[in-house]
C-alpha positions as CSV (number, residue, x, y, z in Angstrom):
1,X,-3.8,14.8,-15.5
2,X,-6.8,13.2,-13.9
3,X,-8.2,11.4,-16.4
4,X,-4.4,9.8,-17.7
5,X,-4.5,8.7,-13.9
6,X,-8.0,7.3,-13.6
7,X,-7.1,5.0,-16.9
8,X,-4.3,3.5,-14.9
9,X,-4.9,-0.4,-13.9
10,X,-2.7,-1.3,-10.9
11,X,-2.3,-5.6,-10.9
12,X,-1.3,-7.1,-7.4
13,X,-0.8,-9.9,-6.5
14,X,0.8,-12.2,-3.5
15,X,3.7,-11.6,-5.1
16,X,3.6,-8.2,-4.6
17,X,2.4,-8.4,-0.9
18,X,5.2,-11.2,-0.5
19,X,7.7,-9.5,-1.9
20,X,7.0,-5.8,-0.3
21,X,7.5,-7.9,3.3
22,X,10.5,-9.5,2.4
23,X,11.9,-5.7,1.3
24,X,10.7,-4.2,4.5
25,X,12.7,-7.3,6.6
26,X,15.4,-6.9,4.8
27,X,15.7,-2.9,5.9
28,X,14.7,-3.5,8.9
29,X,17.7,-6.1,9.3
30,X,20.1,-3.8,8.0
31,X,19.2,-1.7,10.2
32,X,17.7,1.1,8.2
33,X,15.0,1.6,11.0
34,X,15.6,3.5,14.3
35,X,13.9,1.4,16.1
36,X,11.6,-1.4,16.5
37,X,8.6,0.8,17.0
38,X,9.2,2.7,13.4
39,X,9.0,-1.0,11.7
40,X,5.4,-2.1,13.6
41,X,4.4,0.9,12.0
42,X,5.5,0.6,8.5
43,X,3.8,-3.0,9.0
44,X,0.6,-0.9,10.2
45,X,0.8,1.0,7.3
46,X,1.4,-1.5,4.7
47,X,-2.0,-2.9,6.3
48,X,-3.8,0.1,5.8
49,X,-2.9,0.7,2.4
50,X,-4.1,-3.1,1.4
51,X,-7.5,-2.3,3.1
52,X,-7.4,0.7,1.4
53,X,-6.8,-1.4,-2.4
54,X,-9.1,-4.1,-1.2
55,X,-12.2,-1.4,-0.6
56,X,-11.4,0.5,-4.4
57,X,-11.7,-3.0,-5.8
58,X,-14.7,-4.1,-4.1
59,X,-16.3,-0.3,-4.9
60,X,-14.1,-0.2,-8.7
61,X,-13.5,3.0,-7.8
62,X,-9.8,5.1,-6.9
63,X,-10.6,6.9,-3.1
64,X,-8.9,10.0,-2.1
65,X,-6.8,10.5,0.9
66,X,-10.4,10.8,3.0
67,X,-11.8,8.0,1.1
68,X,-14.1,9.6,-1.1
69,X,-14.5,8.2,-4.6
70,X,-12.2,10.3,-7.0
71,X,-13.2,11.7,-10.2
């Protein structure tokens, strides 16, 4: 299962950034959250998981949840 995984090439863009903001503002004003709080940190979240892209591109490696290099 690993190694159909590794082969996987994820492509993102702005677009994809753009568009995952306009899809969390759009719960958010339905009001899908609980509460303000909840939404700062899906925001937090979203941030982490672009730092988290940015550093397995600049290493061209996937990380594991305690971002070690996988495989």
């Amino acid at each position: 299962m690993w190694l159909i995984y590794s082969l996987l090439i994820e492509i993102w863009t702005h677009k994809t950034i753009s568009n995952t903001l306009k899809q969390v503002e759009y719960f958010y004003d339905c009001g899908f959250f609980e509460d303000h709080k909840t939404l700062v940190a899906v925001y937090n979240d979203f941030i982490n998981l672009l730092n988290d892209l940015m550093t397995e591109a600049r290493l061209a490696v996937k990380l594991d949840n305690n971002a070690n290099p996988r495989g």
